[in-house]
VONUMI-131025 format. One line per 5 residues: number of its first residue (from 1); their letters; for each residue x, y, z of N, C-alpha, C, O, CB. Coordinates in nm, 4 decimals, padded with zeros to 6 digits. Glycine has a CB too. Example, Ala and Ser with C-alpha at 12.3 -4.5 7.8 and 13.67 -1.06 7.14 Angstrom:
BEGIN
1	as	01.3190 -00.5690 00.7800 01.2300 -00.4500 00.7800 01.3200 -00.3300 00.7800 01.4236 -00.3319 00.8465 01.1308 -00.4473 00.9046; 01.2850 -00.2250 00.7080 01.3670 -00.1060 00.7140 01.2900 00.0030 00.7870 01.3409 00.1138 00.8039 01.4084 -00.0598 00.5725
***
This chain:
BEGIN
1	xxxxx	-00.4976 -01.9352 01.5490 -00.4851 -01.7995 01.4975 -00.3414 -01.7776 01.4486 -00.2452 -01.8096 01.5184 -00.5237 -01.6947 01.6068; -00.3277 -01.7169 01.3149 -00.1992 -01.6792 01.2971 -00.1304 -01.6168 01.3489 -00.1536 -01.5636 01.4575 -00.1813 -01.6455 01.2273; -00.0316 -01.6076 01.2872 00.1111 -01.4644 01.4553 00.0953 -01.3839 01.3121 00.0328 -01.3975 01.2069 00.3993 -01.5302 01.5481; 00.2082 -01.2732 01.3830 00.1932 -01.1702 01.2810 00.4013 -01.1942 01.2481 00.4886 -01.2386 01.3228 00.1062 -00.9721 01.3636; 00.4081 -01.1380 01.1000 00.5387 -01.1122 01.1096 00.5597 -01.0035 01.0363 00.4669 -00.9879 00.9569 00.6187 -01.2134 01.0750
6	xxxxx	00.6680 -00.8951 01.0261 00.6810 -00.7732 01.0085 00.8034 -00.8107 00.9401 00.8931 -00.8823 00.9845 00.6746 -00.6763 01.1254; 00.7937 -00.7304 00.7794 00.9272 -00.7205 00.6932 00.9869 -00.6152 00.7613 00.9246 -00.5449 00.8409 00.9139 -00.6889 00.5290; 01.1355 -00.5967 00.7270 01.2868 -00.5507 00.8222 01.2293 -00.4011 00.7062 01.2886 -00.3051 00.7552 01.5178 -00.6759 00.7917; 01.1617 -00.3588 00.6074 01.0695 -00.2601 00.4738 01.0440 -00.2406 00.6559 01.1265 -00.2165 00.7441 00.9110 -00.3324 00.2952; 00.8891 -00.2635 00.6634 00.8120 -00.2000 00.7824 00.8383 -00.1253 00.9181 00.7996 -00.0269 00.9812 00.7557 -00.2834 00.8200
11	xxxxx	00.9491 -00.2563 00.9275 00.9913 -00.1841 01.0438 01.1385 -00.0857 01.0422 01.2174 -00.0827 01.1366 01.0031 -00.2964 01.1485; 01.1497 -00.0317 00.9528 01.2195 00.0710 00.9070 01.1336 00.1574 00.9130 01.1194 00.2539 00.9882 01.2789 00.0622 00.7912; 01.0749 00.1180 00.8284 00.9439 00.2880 00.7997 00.9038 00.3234 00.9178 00.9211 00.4422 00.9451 00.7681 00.2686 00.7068; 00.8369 00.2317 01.0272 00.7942 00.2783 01.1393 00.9099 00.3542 01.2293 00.8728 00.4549 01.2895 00.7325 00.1656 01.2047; 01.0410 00.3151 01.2421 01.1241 00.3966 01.2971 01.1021 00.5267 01.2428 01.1103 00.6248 01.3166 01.2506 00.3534 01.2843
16	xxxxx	01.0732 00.5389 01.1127 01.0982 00.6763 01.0348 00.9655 00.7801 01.0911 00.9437 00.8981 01.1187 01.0919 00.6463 00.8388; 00.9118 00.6759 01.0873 00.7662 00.7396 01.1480 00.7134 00.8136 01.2978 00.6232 00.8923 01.3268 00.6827 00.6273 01.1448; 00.7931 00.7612 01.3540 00.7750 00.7666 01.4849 00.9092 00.8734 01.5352 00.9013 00.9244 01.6470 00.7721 00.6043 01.5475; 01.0013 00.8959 01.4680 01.1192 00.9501 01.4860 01.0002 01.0936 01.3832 00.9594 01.1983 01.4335 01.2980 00.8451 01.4155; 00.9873 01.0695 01.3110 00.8754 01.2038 01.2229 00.8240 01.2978 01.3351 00.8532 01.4086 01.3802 00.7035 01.1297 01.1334
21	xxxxx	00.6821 01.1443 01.3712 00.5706 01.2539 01.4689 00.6703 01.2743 01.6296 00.6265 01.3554 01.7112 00.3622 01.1440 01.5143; 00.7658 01.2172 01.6542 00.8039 01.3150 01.8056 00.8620 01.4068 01.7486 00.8474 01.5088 01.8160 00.9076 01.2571 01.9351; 00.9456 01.4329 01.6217 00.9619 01.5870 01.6104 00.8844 01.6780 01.5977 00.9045 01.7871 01.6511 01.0184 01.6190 01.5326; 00.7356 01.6408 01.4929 00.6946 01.7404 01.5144 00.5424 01.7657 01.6014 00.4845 01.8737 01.6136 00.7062 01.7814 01.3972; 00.4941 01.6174 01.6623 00.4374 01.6070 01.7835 00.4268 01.5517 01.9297 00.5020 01.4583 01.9574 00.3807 01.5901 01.7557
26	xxxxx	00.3686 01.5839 01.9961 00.3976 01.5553 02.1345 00.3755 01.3813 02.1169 00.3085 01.3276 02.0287 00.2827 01.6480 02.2558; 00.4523 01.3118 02.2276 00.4317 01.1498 02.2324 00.2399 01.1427 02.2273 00.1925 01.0636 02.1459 00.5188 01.0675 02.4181; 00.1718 01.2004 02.2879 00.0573 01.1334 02.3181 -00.0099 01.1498 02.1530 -00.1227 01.1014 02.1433 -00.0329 01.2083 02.4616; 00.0342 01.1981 02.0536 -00.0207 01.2200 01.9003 00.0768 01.0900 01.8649 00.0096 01.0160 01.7931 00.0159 01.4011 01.8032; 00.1815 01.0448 01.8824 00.2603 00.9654 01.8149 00.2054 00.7903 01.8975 00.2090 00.6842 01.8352 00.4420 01.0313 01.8377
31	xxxxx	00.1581 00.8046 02.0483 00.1087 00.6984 02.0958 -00.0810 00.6653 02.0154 -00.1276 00.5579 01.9776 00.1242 00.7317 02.2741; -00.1328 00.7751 02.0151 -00.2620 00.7696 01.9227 -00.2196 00.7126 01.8153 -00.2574 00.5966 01.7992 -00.3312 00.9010 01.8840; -00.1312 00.7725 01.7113 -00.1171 00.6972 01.5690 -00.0895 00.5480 01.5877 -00.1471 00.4505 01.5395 00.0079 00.7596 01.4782; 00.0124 00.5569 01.6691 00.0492 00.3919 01.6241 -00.0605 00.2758 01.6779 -00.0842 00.1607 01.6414 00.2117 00.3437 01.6999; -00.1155 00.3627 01.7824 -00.2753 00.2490 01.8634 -00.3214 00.2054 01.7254 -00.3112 00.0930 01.6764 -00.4531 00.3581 01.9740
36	xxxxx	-00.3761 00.3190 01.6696 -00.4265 00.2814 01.5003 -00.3824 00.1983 01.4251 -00.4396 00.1070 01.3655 -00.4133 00.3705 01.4107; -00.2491 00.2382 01.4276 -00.2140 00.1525 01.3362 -00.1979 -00.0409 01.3689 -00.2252 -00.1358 01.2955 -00.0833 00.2237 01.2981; -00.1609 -00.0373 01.4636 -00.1768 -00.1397 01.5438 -00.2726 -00.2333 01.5409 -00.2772 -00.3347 01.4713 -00.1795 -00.1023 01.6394; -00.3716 -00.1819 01.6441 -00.5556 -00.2023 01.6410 -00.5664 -00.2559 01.4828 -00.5752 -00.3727 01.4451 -00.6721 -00.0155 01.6687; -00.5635 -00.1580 01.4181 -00.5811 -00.2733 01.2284 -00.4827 -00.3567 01.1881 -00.4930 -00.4189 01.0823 -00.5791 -00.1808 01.0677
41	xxxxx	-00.4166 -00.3633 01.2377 -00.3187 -00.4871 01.2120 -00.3861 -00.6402 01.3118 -00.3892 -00.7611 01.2891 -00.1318 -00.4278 01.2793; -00.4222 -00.5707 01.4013 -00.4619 -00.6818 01.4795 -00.5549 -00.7707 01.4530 -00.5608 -00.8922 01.4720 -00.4919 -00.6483 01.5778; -00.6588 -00.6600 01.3860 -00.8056 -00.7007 01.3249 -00.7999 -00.7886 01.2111 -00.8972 -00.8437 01.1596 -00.8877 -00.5769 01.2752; -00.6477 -00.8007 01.1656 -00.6484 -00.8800 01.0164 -00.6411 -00.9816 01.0889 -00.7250 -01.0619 01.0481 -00.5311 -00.8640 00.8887; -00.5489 -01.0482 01.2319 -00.5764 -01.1970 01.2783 -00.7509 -01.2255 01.3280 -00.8006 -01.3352 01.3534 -00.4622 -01.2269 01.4245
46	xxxxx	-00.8126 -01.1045 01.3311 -00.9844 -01.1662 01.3721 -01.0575 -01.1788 01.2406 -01.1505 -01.2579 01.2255 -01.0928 -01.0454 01.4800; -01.0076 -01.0891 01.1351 -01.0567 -01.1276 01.0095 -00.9715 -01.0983 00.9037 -00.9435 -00.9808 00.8798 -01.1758 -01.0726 00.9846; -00.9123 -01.2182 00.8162 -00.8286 -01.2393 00.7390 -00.8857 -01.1866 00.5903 -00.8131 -01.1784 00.4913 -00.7920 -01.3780 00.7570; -01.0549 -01.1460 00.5918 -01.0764 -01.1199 00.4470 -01.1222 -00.9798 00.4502 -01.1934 -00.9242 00.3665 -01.1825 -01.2198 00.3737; -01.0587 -00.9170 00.5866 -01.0750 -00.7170 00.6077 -00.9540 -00.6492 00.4975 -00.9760 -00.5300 00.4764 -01.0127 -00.6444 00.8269
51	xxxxx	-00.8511 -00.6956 00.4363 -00.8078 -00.6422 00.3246 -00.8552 -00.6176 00.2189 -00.9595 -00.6828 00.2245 -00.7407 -00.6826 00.2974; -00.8540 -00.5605 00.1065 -00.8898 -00.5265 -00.0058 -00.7365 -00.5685 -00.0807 -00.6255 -00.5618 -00.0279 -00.9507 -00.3686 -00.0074; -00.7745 -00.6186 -00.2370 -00.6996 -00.7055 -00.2770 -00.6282 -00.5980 -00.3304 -00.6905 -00.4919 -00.3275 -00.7479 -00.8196 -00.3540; -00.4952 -00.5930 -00.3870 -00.4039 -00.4772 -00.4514 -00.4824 -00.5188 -00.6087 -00.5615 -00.4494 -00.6726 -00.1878 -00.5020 -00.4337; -00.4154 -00.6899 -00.6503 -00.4568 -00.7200 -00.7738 -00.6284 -00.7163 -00.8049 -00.6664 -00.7372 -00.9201 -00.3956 -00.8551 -00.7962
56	xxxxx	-00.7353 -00.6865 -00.6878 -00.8357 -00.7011 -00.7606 -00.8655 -00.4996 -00.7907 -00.9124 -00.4616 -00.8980 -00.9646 -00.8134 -00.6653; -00.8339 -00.4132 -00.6940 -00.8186 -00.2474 -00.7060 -00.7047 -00.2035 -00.8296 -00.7188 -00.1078 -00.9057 -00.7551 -00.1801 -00.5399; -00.5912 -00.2977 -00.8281 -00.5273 -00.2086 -00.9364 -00.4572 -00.2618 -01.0215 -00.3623 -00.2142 -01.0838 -00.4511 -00.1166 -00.8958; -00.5349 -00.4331 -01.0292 -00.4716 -00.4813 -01.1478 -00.3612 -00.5364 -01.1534 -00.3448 -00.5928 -01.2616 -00.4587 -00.4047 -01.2228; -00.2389 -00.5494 -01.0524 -00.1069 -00.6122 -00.9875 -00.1301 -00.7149 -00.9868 -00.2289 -00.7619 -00.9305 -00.0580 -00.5831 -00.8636
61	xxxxx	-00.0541 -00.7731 -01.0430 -00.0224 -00.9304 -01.0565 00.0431 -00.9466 -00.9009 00.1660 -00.9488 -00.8942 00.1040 -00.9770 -01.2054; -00.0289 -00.9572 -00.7858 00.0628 -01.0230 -00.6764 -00.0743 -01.0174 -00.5621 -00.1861 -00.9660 -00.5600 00.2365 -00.9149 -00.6265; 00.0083 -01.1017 -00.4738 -00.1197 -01.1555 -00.3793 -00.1068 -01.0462 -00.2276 -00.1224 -01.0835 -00.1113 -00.0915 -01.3654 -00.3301; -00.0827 -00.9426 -00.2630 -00.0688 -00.7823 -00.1018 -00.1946 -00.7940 -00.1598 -00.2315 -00.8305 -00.2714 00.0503 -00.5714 -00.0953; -00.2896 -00.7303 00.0041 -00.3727 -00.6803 00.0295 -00.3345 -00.5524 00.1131 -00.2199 -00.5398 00.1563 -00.4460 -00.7671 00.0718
66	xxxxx	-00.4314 -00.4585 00.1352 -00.4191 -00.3607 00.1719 -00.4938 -00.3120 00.2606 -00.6079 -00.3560 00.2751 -00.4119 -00.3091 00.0987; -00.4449 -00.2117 00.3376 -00.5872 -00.1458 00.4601 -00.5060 -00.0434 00.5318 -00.3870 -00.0250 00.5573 -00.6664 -00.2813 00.6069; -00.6179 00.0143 00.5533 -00.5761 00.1671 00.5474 -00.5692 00.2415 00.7403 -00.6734 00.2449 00.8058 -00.7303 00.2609 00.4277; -00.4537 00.2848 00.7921 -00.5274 00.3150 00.9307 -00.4355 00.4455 00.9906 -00.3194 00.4279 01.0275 -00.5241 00.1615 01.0494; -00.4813 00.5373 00.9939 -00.4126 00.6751 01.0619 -00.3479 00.7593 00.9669 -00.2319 00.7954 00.9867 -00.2989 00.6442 01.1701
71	xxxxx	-00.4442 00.8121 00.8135 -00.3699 00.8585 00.7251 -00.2133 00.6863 00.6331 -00.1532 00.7091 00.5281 -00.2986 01.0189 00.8416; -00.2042 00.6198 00.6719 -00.1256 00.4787 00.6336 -00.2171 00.3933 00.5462 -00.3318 00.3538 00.5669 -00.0844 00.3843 00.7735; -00.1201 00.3725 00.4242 -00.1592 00.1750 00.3932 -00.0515 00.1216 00.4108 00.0686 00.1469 00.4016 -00.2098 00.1073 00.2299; -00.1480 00.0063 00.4504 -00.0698 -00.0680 00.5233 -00.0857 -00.2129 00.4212 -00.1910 -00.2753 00.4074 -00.1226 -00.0715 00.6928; 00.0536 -00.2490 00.3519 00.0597 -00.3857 00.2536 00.1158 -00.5117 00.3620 00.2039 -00.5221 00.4474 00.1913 -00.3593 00.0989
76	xxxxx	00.0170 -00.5920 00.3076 00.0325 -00.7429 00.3641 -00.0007 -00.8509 00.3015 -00.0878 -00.8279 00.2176 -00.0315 -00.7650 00.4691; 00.0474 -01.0109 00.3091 00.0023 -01.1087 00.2538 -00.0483 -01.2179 00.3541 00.0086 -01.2266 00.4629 00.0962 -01.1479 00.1683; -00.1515 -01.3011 00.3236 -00.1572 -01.3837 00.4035 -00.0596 -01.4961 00.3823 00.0153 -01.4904 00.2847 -00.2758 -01.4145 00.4097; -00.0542 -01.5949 00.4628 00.0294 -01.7170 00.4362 -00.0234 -01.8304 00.5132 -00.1202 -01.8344 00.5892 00.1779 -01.6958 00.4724; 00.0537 -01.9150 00.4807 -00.0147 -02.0830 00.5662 -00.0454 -02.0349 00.7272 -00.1403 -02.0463 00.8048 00.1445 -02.2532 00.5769
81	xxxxx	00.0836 -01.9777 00.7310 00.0837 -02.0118 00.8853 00.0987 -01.8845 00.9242 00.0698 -01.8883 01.0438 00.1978 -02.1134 00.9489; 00.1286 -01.7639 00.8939 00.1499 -01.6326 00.9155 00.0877 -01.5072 00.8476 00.0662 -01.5140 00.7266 00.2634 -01.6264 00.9014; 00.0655 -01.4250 00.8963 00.0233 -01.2690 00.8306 00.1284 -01.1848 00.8416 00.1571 -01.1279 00.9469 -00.0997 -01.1883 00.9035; 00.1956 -01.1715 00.7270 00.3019 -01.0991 00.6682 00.2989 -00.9404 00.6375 00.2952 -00.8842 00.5281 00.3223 -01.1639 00.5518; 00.3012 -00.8949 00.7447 00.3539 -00.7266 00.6839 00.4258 -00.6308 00.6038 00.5023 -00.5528 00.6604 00.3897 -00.6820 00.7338
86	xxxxx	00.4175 -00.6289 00.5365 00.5139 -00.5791 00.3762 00.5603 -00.4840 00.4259 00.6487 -00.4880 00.5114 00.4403 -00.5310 00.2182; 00.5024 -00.3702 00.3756 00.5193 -00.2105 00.4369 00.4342 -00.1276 00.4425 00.3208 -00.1544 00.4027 00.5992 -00.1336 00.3813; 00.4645 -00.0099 00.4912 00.3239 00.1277 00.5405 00.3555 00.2081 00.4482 00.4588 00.1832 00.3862 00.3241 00.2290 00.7096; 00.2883 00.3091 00.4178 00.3141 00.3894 00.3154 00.2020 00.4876 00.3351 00.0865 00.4783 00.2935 00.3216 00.3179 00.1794; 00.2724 00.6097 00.4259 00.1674 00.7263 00.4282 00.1161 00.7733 00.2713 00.1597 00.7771 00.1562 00.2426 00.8638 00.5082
91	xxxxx	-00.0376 00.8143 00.3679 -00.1308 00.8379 00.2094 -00.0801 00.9747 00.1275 -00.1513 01.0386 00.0500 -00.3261 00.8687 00.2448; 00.0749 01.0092 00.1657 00.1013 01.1465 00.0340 00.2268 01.0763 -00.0499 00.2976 01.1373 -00.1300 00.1694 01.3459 00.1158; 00.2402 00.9336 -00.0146 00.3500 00.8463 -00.0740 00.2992 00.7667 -00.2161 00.1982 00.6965 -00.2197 00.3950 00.7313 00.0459; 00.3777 00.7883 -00.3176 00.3260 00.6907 -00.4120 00.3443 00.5807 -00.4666 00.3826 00.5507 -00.5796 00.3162 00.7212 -00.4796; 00.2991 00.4912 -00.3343 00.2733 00.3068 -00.2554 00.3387 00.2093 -00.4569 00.4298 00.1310 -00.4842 -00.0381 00.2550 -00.1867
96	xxxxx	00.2233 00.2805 -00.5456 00.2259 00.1904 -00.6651 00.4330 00.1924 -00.7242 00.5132 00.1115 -00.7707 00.0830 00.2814 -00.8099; 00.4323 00.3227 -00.6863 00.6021 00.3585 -00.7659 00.6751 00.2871 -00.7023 00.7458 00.2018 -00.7560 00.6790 00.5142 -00.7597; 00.6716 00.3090 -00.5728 00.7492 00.2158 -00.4490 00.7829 00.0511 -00.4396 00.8822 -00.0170 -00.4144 00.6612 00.2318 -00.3277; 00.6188 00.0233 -00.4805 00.6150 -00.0904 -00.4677 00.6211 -00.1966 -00.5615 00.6486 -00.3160 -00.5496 00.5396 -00.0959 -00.4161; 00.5732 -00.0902 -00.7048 00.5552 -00.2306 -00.8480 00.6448 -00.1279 -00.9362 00.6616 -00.1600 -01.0538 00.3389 -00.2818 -00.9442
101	xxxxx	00.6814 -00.0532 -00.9076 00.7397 00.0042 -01.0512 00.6266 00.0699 -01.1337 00.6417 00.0969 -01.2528 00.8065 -00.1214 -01.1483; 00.5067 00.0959 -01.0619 00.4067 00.1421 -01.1539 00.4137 00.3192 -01.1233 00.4137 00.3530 -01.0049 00.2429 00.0586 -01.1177; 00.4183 00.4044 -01.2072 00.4308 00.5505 -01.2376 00.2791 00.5743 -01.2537 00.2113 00.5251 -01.3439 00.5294 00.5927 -01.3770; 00.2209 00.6784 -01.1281 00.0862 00.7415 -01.1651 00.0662 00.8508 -01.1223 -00.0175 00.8850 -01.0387 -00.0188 00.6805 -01.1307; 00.1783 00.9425 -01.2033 00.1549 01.0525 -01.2796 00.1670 01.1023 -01.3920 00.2404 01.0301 -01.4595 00.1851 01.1088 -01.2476
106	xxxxx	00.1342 01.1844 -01.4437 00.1647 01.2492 -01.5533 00.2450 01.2576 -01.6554 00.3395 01.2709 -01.5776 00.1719 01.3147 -01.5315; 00.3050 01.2631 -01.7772 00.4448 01.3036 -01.7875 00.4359 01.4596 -01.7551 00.5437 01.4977 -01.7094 00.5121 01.2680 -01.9399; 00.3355 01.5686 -01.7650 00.3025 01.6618 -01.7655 00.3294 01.7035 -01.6476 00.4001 01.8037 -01.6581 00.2050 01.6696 -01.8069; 00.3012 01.6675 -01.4989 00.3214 01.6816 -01.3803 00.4438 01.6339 -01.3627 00.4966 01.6642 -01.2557 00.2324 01.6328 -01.3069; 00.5374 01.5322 -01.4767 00.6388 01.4722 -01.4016 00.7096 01.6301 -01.4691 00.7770 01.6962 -01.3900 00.7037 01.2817 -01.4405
111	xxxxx	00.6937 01.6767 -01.5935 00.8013 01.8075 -01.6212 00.8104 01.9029 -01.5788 00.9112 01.9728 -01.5890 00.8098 01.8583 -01.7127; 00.6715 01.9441 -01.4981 00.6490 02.0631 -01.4340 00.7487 02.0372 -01.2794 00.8054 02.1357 -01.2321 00.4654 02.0872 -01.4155; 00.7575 01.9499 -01.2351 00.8366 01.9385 -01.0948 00.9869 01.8687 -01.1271 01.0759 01.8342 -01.0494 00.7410 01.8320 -00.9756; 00.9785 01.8629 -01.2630 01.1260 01.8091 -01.2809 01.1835 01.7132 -01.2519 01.3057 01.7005 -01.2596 01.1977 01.8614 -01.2423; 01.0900 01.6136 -01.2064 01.1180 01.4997 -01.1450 01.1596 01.3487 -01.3149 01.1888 01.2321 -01.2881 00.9445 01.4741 -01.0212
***
């Protein structure tokens, strides 16, 4: 069975994350999320083909798969010998801008917020 390894990306975010929900929830909401998130991470060493492909959903030339757990996607690659954790990216984050340089919004929405 493969090990798991976590990019220095991930485990940033999760500090951010977890430093998030104890501000604005009690530990036992911040110990629930991360079980989740966890628990599906785990499930990729019992099954390596529970991702959904980035390049076959959105056309990305690159080999992340994706999966989704506690409001999170969660990007990863497989490898010879390891399952590689990219990064998380809560579902109000926009994962494509972040991650490929791909823009999916508007220009219309981008002028209205000025962004």
């Amino acid at each position: 069975m493969k090990k798991i390894k976590y990019s220095q990306d991930y485990r940033d975010k999760i500090r951010i994350i977890k430093k998030d929900l104890d501000t604005r929830f009690d530990k036992d909401v911040r110990l629930a999320v991360f079980k989740k998130i966890n628990d599906r991470i785990q499930s990729i060493k019992e099954n390596e083909e529970i991702g959904i492909s980035v390049r076959e959903m959105f056309g990305v030339d690159t080999d992340y798969q994706v999966i989704y757990a506690a409001k999170n996607y969660i990007f990863f690659r497989i490898e010879l010998d390891e399952i590689f954790i990219v990064n998380i990216y809560n579902e109000r984050e926009d994962f494509m801008w972040k991650l490929f340089g791909i823009g999916t919004t508007s220009q219309e929405t981008e002028d209205y917020w000025k962004e």
